[in-house]
C-alpha positions as YAML, in Angstrom:
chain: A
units: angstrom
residues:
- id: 1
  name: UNK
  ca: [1.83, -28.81, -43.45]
- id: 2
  name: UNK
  ca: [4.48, -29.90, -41.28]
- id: 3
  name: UNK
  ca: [7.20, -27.54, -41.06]
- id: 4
  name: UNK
  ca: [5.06, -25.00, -41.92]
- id: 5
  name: UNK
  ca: [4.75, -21.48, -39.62]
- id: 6
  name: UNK
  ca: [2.55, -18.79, -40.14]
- id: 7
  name: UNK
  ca: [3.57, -15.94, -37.99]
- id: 8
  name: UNK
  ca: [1.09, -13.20, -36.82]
- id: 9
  name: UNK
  ca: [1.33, -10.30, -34.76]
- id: 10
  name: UNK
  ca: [-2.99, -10.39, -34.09]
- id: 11
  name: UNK
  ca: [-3.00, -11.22, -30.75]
- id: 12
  name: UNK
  ca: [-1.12, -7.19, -29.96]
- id: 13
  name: UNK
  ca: [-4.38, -5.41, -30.77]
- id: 14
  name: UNK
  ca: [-7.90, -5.59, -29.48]
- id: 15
  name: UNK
  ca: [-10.32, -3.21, -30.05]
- id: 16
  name: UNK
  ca: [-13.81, -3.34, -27.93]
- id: 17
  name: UNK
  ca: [-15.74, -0.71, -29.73]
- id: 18
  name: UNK
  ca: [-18.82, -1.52, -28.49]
- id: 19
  name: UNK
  ca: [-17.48, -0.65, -24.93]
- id: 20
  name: UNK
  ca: [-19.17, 2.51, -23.60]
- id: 21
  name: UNK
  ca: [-16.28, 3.55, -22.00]
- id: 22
  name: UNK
  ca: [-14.23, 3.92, -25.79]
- id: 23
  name: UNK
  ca: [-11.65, 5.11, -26.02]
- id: 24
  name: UNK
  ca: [-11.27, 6.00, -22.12]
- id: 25
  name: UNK
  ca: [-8.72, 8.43, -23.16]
- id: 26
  name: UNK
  ca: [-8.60, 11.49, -25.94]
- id: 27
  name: UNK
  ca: [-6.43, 10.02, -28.91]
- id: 28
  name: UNK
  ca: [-5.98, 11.36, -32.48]
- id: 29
  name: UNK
  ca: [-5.90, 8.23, -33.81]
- id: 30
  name: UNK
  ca: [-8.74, 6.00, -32.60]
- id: 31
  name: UNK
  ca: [-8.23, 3.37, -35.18]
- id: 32
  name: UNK
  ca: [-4.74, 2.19, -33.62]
- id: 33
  name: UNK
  ca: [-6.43, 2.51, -30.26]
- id: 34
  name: UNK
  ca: [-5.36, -0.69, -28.23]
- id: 35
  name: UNK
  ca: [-8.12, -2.39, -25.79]
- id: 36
  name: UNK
  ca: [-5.88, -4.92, -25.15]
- id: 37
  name: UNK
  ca: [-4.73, -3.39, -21.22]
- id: 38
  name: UNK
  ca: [-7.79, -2.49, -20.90]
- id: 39
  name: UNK
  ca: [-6.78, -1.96, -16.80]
- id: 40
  name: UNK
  ca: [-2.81, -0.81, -17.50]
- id: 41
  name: UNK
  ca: [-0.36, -3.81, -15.92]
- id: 42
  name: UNK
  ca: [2.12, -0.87, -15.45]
- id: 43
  name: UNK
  ca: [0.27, 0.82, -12.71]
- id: 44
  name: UNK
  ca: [2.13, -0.85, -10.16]
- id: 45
  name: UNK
  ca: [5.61, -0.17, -11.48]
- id: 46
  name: UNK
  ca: [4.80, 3.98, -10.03]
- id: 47
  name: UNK
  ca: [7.04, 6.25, -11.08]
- id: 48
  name: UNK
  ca: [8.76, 3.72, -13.37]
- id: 49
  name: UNK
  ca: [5.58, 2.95, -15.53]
- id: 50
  name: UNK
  ca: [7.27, 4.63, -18.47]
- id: 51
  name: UNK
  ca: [3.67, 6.55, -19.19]
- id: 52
  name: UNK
  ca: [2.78, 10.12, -19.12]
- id: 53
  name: UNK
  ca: [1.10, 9.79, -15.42]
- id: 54
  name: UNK
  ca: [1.16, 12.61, -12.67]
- id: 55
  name: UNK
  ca: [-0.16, 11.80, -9.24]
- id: 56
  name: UNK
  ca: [-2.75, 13.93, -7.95]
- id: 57
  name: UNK
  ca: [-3.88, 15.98, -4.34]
- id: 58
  name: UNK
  ca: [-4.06, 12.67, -2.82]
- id: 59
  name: UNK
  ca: [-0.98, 11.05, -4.03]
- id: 60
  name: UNK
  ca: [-2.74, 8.87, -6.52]
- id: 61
  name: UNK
  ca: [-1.86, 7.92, -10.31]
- id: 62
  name: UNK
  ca: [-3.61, 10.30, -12.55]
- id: 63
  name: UNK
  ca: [-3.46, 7.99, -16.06]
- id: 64
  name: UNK
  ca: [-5.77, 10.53, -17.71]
- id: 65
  name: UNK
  ca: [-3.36, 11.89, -20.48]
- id: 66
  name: UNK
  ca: [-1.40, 7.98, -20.68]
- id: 67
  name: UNK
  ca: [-1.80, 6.66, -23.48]
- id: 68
  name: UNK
  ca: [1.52, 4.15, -23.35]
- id: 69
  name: UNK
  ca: [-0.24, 0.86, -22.86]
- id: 70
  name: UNK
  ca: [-3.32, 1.67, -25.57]
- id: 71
  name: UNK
  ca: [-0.84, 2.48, -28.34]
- id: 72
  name: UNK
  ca: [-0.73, -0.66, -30.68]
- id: 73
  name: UNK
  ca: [3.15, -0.39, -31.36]
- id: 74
  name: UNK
  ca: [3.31, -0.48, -27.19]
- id: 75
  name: UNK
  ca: [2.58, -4.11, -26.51]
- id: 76
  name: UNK
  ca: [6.18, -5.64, -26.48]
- id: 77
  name: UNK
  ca: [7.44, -2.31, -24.02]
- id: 78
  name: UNK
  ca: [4.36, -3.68, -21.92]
- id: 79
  name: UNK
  ca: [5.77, -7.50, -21.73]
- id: 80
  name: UNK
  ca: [8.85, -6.40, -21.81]
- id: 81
  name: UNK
  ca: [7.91, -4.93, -18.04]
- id: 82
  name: UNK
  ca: [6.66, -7.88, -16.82]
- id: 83
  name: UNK
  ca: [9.39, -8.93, -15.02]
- id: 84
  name: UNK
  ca: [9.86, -5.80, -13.00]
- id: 85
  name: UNK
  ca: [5.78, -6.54, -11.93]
- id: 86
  name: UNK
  ca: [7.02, -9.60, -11.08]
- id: 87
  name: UNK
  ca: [9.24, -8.41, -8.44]
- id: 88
  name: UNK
  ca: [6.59, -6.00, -6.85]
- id: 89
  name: UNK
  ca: [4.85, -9.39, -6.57]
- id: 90
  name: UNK
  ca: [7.31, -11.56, -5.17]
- id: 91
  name: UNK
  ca: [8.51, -8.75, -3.01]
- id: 92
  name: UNK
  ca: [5.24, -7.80, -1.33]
- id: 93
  name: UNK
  ca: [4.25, -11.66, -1.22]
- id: 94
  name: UNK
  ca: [6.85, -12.24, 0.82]
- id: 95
  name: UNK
  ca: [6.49, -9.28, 3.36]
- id: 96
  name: UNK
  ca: [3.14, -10.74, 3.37]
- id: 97
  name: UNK
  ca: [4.73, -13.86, 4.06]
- id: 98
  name: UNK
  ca: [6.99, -12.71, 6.97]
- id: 99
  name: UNK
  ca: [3.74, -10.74, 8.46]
- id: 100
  name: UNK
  ca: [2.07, -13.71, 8.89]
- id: 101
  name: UNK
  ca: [4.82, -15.84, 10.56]
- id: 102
  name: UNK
  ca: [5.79, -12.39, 13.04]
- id: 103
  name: UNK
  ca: [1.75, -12.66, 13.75]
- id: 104
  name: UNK
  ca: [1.94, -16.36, 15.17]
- id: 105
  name: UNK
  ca: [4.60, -16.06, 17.24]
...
């Protein structure tokens, strides 16, 4: 089989059906329902999520009517944010970072 590439786009979609939470949000189309973000990696990103979000009385995220990161044609948008997570990481990391050293002193 050498030389030989199957490609597949199965590891996009996850359904967990069994879940007693499913589907956490009111779709039309359950069967394209994507478990796969289960917890949405886009969260972080705030107003620049891309999702249908409002933030409620207390200044929170309100995901309820989001559907972005469940929809099964969605999952190369989500990668494709990664690197912009990435930067909220490294950013706050190294705030963290400087914290620390400002502490010790």
């Amino acid at each position: 089989m050498s030389g030989c590439f199957i490609e597949t786009e199965n590891y996009k979609f996850f359904q967990h059906k069994e879940c007693e939470f499913f589907p956490c949000h009111k779709v039309k189309d359950v069967e394209n329902f994507n478990c796969l973000f289960c917890y949405c990696p886009l969260y972080a990103l705030g107003d620049k999520c891309g999702g249908n979000f409002k933030y409620n009385e207390k200044g929170f995220k309100d995901c309820t009517d989001c559907t972005l990161p469940h929809r099964r044609s969605n999952y190369d948008y989500v990668l494709g944010k990664y690197n912009e997570i990435l930067d909220i990481v490294k950013t706050n990391h190294e705030k963290g970072y400087r914290e620390e050293i400002s502490e010790e002193e």
